[in-house]
N, C-alpha and C positions, 0 to 999 in steps of 0.2 A: 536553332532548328526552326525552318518556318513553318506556313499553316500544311504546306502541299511535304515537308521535308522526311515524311515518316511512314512508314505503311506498317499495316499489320501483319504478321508472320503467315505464311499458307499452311501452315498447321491449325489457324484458327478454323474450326471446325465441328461440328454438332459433337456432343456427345463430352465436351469437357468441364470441369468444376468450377465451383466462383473462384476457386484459390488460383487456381491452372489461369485463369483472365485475369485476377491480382498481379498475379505472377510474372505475366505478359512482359518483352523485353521489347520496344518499340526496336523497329531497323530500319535504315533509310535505304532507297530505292534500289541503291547496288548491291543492298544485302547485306552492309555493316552495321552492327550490331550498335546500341547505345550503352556506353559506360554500366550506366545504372540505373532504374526506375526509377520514371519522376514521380514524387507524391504530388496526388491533386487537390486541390483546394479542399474538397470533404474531406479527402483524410485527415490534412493538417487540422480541419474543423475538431472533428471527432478527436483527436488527438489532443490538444487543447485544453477543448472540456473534459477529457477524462484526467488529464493532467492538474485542470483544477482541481478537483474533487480528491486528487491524494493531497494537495496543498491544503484542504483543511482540513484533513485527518490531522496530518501535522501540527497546524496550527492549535487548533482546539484541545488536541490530546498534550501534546505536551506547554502548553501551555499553563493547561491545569497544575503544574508542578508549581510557576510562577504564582498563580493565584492560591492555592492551598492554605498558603500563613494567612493571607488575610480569609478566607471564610470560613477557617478554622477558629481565629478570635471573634469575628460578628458573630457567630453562630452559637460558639461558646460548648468546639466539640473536638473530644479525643483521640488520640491513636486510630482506637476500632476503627471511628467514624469518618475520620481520616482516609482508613484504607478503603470504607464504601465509596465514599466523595472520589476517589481513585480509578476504583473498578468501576463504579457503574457505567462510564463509557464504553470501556474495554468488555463488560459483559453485556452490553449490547449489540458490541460490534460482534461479539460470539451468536448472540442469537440473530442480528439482521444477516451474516453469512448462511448461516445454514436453512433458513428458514426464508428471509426475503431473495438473496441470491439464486438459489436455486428454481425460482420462479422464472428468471431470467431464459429458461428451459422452455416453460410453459408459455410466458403471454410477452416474448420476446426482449431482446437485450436495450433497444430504446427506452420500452415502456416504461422498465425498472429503473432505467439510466436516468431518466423525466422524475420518475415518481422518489426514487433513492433525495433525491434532491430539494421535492417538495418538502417534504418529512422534516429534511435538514433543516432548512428554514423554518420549519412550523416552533420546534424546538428550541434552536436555539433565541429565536425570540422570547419563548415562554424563559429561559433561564434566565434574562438578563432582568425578571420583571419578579425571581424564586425570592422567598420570603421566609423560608422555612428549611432545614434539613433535608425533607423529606420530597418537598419539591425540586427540590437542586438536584438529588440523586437521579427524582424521576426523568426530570428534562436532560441531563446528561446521561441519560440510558437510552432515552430517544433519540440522542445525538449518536448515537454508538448505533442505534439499530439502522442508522442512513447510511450510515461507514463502513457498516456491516456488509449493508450491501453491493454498497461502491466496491468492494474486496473484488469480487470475480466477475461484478458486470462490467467495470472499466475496462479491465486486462481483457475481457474477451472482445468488447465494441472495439479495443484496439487492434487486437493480434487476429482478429478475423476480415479486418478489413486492410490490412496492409501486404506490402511483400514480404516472403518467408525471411529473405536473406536480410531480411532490415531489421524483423520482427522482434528480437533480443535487445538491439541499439533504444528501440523507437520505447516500448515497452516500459524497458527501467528506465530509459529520458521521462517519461511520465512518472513513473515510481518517483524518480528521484526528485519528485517537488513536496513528496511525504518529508525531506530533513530541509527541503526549502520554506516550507511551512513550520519545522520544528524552528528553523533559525529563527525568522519571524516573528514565530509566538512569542519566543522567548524574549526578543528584541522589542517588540508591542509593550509585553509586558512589562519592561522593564524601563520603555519610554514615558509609557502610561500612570507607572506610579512616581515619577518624575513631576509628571503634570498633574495627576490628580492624587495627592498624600493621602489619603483617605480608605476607611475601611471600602468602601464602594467601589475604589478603581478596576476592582476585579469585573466588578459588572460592564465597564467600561471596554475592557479588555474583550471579550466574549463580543462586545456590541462593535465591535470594529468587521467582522466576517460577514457581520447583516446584509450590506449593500454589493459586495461583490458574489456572495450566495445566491442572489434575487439573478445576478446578471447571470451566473451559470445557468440555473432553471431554464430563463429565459431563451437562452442560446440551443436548449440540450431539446428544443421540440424543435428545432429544426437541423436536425441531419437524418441522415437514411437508416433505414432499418441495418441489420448484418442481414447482406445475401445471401453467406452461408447460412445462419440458422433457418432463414425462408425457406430455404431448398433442402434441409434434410425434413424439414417439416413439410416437406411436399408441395409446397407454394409456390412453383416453379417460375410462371410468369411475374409471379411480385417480385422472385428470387432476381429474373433477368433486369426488371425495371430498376431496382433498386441498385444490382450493379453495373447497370449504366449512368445511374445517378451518382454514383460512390466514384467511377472512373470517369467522367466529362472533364475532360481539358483538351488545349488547344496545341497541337495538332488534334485531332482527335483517333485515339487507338482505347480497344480496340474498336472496329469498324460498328460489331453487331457484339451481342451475346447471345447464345443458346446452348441452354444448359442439356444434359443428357439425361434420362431420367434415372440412369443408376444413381446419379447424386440425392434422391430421394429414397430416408430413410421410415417416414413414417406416413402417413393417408395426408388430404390435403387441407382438411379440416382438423388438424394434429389431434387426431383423438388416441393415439399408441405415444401413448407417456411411459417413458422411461422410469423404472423403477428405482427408489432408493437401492434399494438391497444388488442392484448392480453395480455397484462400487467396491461391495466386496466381494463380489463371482469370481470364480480362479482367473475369469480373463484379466478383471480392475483390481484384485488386490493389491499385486506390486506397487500401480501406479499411487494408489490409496496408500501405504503405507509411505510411500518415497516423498507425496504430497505434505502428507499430515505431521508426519514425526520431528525429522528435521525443523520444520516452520516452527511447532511447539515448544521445540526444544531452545529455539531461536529465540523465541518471544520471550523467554524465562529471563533471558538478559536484556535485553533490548527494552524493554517497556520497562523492568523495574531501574535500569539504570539511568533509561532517557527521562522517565517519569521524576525519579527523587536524585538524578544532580545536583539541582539547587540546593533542595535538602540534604545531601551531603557533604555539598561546598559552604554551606551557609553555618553547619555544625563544623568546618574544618576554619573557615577563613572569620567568621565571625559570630562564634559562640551558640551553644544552642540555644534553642529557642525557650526555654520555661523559665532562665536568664534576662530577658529582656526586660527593661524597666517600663519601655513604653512602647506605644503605638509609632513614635518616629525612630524605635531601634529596631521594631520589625521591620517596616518598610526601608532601615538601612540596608538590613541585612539580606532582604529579598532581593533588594537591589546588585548588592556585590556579588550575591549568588547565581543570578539573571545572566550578569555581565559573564560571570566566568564560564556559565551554561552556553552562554552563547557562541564565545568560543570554540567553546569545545565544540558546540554542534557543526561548527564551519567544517569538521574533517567528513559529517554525514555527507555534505554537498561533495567534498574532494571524494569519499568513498563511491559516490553513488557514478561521478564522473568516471572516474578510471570502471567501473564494472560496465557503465554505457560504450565503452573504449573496447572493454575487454570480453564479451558476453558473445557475441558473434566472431570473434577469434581465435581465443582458449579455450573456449565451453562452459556450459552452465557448472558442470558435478566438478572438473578442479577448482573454480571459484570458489564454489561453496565450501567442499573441502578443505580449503587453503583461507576461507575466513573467519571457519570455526577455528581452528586453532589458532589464528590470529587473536583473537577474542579471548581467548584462554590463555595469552600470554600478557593481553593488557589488562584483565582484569588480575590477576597475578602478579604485577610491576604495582597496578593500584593496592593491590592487599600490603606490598610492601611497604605503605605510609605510613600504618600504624606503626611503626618501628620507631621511626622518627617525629620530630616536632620540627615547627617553623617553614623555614622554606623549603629544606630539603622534603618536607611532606607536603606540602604545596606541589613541590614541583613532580613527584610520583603519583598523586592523584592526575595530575593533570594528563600527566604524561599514558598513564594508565588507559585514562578514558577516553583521551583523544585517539592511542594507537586501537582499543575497542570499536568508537564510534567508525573509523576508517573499515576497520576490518568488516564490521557486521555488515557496511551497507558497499562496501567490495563486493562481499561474499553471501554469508548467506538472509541478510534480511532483505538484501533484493533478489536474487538467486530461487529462493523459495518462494517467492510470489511470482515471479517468473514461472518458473516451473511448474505451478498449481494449476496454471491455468492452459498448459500446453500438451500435459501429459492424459488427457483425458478426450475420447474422443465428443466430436461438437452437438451429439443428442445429449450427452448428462456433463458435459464441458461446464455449467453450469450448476449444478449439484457437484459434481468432484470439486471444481475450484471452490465452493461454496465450504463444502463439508470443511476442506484442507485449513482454509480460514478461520472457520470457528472452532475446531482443535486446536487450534495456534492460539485462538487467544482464551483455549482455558487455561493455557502458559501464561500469559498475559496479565488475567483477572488473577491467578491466585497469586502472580507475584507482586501486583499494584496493589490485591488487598494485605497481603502478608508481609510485604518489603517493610514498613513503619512499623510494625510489629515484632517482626522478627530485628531488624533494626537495631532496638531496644533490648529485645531480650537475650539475643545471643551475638553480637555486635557486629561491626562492619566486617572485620576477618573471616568470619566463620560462612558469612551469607556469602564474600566475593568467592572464600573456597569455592561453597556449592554450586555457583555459576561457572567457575574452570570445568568443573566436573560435568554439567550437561552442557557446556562449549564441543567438550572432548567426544561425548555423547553423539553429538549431531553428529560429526564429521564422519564416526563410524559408519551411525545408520544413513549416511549419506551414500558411502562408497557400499556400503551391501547393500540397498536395492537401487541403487545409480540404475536413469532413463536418460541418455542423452538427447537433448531434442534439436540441438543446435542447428537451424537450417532446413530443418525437417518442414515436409509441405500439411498445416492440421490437418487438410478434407482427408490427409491418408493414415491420421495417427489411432491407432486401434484395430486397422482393418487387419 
């Protein structure tokens, strides 16, 4: 297509949305239509960066399973403290959702997208330099509240600035660098105590995200606002500017933008702020329960299983840990546990691919459906290990975890974040997704602080039972409040 090869539709016309010019299908001069919307260089921008930012949820969070044994002996702390050192990520990411997230409403989806990221950096430096229990929690709580907020501002910087029919594909492609980040960590970590034997390597480990964290920031003050949020907040000319900024490529379509003013939902000085408590009005409930429940129910397995792999490949493949004679039988055993975590995390990446695949084809609610009970059938193949010893229980755990990790980020650990953030319309898009997020990971927090505990006390059997049981869970409350959004245009979801 050359620079003169394209024109814009004669339907382009006053009075349309930013989605409606998102949307836009370029056609050349005789009126043949283009295959498919090209993305423009912002979007792929934006896209990118928001795609980074699920890479170090990953990295960071499950990483922390890796390092565990060693700041467990430096520190010279138990079980309990164990499951803090755990949660406090994850009960950050609970409070940066609901709390920094929904800001993303008020002082727009850039801001927070800039500042989510400063945060990140500020913190994870402070950890790598923690000297005490107490500071370790704190800075990995801080790390959790920039995570937090990454949850609904990414997915929204994304899914607001692209075409409808992409928006599932493009979406979990971003999502899915949350289990390219998991593989990573776990690979970092595992190369890292190769290289450095030492209770410290864990510091090292954390200090590898510094330099490309700095580069995100850095990158994330130069893309455009979302047009949509400008223009329901009334901002109509910034709203136009921006999505000509958002859609410049060559050819150039479309020609102008001028937005209509129905697409303004609040004054232009956004002083009509959206209430919490409209999330749960008879209009937002459905979508509120369809948001939250499911993802929580998700996170019950998903974070206690991705979090303590190691830990329970390291109790299966090379003795438990109050066993160990020394400091180079830890560091054996983190190792072969890393290894085998790593593995296993390779089906997240093949999960998260086939749901990129399948998300704009089959639809959101059969996924999800079809990956909760996938989940309940591998964590049940893995309950089967206790049965056996040696290989044959080797090869059930494995088997177990690898057909979970597949299924979860098939189905519903991508599925549910997906849908958090689409099922709400785009004045409290922001506060819904937000809320959905930090329900999900009071699933999350109480199972990374209870998993080691529970662990212990009532064993691996009984804990994989009660993960079948809310697998099964989800899938229910999946199909009784199911919102299909598959292909759906946002500026129209709510009205």
């Amino acid at each position: 297509m050359n620079e003169a090869g394209a024109t814009a539709p004669a339907a382009q016309s006053a009075g349309r949305s930013v989605q409606d010019y998102i949307d836009e299908r370029p056609v050349w001069p005789d009126g043949t239509s283009l295959a498919s919307i090209p993305m423009t260089g912002m979007q792929w921008r934006i896209w990118g960066l928001a795609a980074a930012g699920k890479f170090f949820e990953g990295y960071v969070v499950f990483m922390t399973g890796v390092a565990l044994p060693l700041i467990a002996r430096q520190f010279h702390i138990g079980p309990a403290q164990n499951g803090f050192i755990s949660a406090a990520s994850l009960f950050g990411i609970l409070i940066g959702a609901i709390l920094l997230g929904g800001l993303s409403d008020y002082f727009g989806r850039k801001r927070m997208f800039v500042a989510e990221m400063i945060v990140f950096c500020a913190f994870l430096a402070l950890l790598i330099l923690a000297e005490n229990f107490l500071s370790l929690v704190i800075c990995l709580f801080g790390l959790g509240l920039a995570l937090g907020c990454d949850y609904p501002t990414a997915h929204m910087i994304i899914s607001e600035s692209i075409p409808s029919a992409n928006r599932g594909k493009l979406v979990l492609a971003a999502f899915g660098f949350q289990a390219v980040g998991a593989l990573a960590g776990t690979g970092v970590g595992c190369l890292t105590l190769v290289l450095v034997p030492d209770l410290d390597a864990w510091r090292w480990m954390y200090a590898t995200a510094i330099v490309p964290a700095i580069a995100v920031t850095i990158g994330r003050f130069f893309i455009t606002e979302s047009a949509n949020w400008l223009a329901v907040r009334g901002a109509l000319e910034a709203a136009e500017k921006a999505a000509v900024r958002l859609l410049a490529r060559r050819p150039e379509y479309p020609k102008e933008v001028r937005l209509g003013r129905a697409e303004s939902h609040h004054s232009a000085n956004g002083s009509a702020r959206p209430s919490f408590t409209a999330l749960f009005s008879e209009r937002s409930r459905r979508a509120t329960i369809f948001a939250s429940v499911p993802w929580f129910l998700q996170d019950l397995g998903t974070y206690g299983i991705g979090i303590f792999t190691p830990t329970i490949l390291a109790a299966a493949l090379g003795g438990p840990a109050d066993h160990v004679r020394s400091l180079s039988d830890v560091i054996d055993n983190i190792i072969l546990a890393a290894k085998g975590a790593a593995m296993i995390n390779v089906l997240l990446i093949v999960g998260i691919l086939c749901a990129v695949f399948l998300a704009d084809r089959v639809g959101r609610i059969r996924l999800q459906i079809l990956g909760f009970i996938g989940c309940a059938v591998g964590l049940l193949i893995a309950s089967f290990s206790i049965d056996f010893a040696g290989p044959a229980q080797i090869q059930l755990i494995f088997a177990g975890f690898m057909l979970f990790n597949f299924m979860t980020n098939v189905g519903p650990n991508a599925q549910t974040y997906l849908l958090a953030g689409e099922v709400f319309p785009t004045e409290v898009r922001g506060m819904g997704a937000g809320f959905a997020a930090a329900f999900a990971k009071i699933g999350a927090v109480a199972t990374a602080f209870l998993f080691p505990i529970l662990l212990t006390a009532i064993g691996t059997r009984l804990l994989l039972y009660g993960l079948v049981v809310t697998s099964i869970l989800g899938a229910i409350v999946t199909w009784q409040y199911r919102i299909e959004t598959t292909g759906v245009n946002l500026s129209k979801v709510g009205r």
